[in-house]
C-alpha positions in Angstrom: 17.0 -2.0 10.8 14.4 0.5 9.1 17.0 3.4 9.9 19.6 3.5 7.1 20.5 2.0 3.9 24.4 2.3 2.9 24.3 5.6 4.8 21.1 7.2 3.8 17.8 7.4 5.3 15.8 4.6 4.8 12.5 5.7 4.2 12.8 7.6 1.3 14.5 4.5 -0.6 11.9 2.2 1.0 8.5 4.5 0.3 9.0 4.4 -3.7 8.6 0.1 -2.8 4.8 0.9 -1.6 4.3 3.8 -4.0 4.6 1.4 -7.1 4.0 -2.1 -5.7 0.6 -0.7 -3.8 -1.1 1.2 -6.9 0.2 -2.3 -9.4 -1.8 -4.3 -6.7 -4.7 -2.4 -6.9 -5.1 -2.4 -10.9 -4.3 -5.9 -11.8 -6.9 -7.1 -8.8 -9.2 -4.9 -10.2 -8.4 -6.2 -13.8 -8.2 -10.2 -12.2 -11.6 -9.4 -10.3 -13.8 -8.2 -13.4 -12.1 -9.8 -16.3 -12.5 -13.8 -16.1 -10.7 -14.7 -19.0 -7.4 -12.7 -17.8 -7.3 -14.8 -14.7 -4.7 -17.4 -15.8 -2.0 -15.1 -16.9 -2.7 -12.6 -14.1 -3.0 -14.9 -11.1 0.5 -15.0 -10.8 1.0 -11.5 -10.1 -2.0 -11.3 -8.4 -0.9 -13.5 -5.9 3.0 -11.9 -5.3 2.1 -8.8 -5.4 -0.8 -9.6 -2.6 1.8 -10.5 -0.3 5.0 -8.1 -2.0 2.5 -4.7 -1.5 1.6 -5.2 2.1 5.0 -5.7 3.1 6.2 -2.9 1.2 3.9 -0.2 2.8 5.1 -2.2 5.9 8.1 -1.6 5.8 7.6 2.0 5.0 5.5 3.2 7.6 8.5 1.4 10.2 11.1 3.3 8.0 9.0 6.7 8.6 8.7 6.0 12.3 12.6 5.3 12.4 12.9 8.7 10.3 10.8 10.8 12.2 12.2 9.0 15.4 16.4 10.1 14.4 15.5 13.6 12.6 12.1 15.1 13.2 10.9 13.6 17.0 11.1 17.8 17.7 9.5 19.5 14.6 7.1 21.9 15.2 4.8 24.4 13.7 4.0 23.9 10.2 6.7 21.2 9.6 5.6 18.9 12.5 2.0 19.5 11.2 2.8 18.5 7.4 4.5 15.1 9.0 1.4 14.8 11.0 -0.7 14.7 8.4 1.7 12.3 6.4 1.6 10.3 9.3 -1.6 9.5 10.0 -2.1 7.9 6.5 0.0 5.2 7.3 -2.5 2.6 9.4 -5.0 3.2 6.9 -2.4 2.7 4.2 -0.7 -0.3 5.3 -4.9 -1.7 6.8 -6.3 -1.0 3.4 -3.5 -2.7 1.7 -3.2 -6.1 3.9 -6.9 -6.1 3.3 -6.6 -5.6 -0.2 -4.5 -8.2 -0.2 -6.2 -11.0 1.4 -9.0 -10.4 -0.4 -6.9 -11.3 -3.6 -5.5 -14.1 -2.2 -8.7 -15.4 -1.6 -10.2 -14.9 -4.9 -7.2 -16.2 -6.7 -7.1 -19.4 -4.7 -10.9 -19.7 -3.7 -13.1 -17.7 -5.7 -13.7 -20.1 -8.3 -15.0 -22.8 -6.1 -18.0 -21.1 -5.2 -20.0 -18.6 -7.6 -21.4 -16.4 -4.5 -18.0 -16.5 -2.6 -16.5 -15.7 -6.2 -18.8 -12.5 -7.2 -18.5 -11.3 -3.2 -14.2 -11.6 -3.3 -14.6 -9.6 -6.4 -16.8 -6.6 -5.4 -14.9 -6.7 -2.1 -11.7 -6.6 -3.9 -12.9 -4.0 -6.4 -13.9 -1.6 -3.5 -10.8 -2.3 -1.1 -8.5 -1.7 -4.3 -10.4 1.6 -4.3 -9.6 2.7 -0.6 -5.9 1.0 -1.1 -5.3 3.7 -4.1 -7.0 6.3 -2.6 -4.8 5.9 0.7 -1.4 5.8 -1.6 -1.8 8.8 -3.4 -3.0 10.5 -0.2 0.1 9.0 1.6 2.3 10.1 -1.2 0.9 13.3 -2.0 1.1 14.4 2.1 5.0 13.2 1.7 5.6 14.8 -0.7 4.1 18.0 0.8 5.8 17.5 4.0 9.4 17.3 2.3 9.1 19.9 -0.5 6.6 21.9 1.1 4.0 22.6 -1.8 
């Protein structure tokens, strides 16, 4: 399933998915966390792409694994070291991400109940949007690496 797309390897159409749903995730939480009066208009895209991002990077790290898996399960030496390194970003990636996530879910649809619960949601959504970019442009940047070997 994660294998091809009309032909082609999957992941790199899937990755760009992640790469721009994962980062957009990260800066309107960060905007819907510290800015009140955005809320309204932003809530909606809050909320898909809380549940659009995860699944995204999902689907990317089982496209990579189907990719490595067909065309790379033998690299060696510096090339099986730069898809190493790619490699392991993906857990964090794709934990950082669902987390990030959740947490917007739950301040969209409960952190106005309860100021405490509301101020906590946002820190922890401010801070988890931190690790979730930080894991992206590490994921991509080790990607890129591994395929045009900068």
């Amino acid at each position: 399933m994660f294998e091809e797309i009309l032909g082609l390897p999957a992941h790199p159409l899937i990755i760009h998915f992640a790469v721009v749903l994962t980062p957009l995730l990260c800066g309107v939480s960060v905007v819907y966390a510290l800015a009140r009066r955005w809320r309204p208009q932003l809530a909606w895209a809050v909320a898909g792409l809380a549940v659009a991002a995860p699944l995204a990077v999902l689907s990317a790290r089982q496209s990579g694994l189907a990719l490595k898996q067909a065309r790379f399960s033998s690299a060696e030496g510096e090339l099986g070291q730069r898809i190493a390194t790619h490699e392991s970003f993906a857990v964090p990636l794709l934990a950082s991400t669902a987390a990030l996530g959740l947490s917007s879910l739950l301040l969209v649809f409960a952190g106005g109940r309860n100021k405490a619960a509301g101020i906590a949601l946002s820190v922890l959504t401010v801070v988890l949007a931190g690790v979730a970019g930080y894991f992206v442009f590490r994921a991509g940047d080790s990607g890129a690496r591994a395929v045009w070997s900068l």
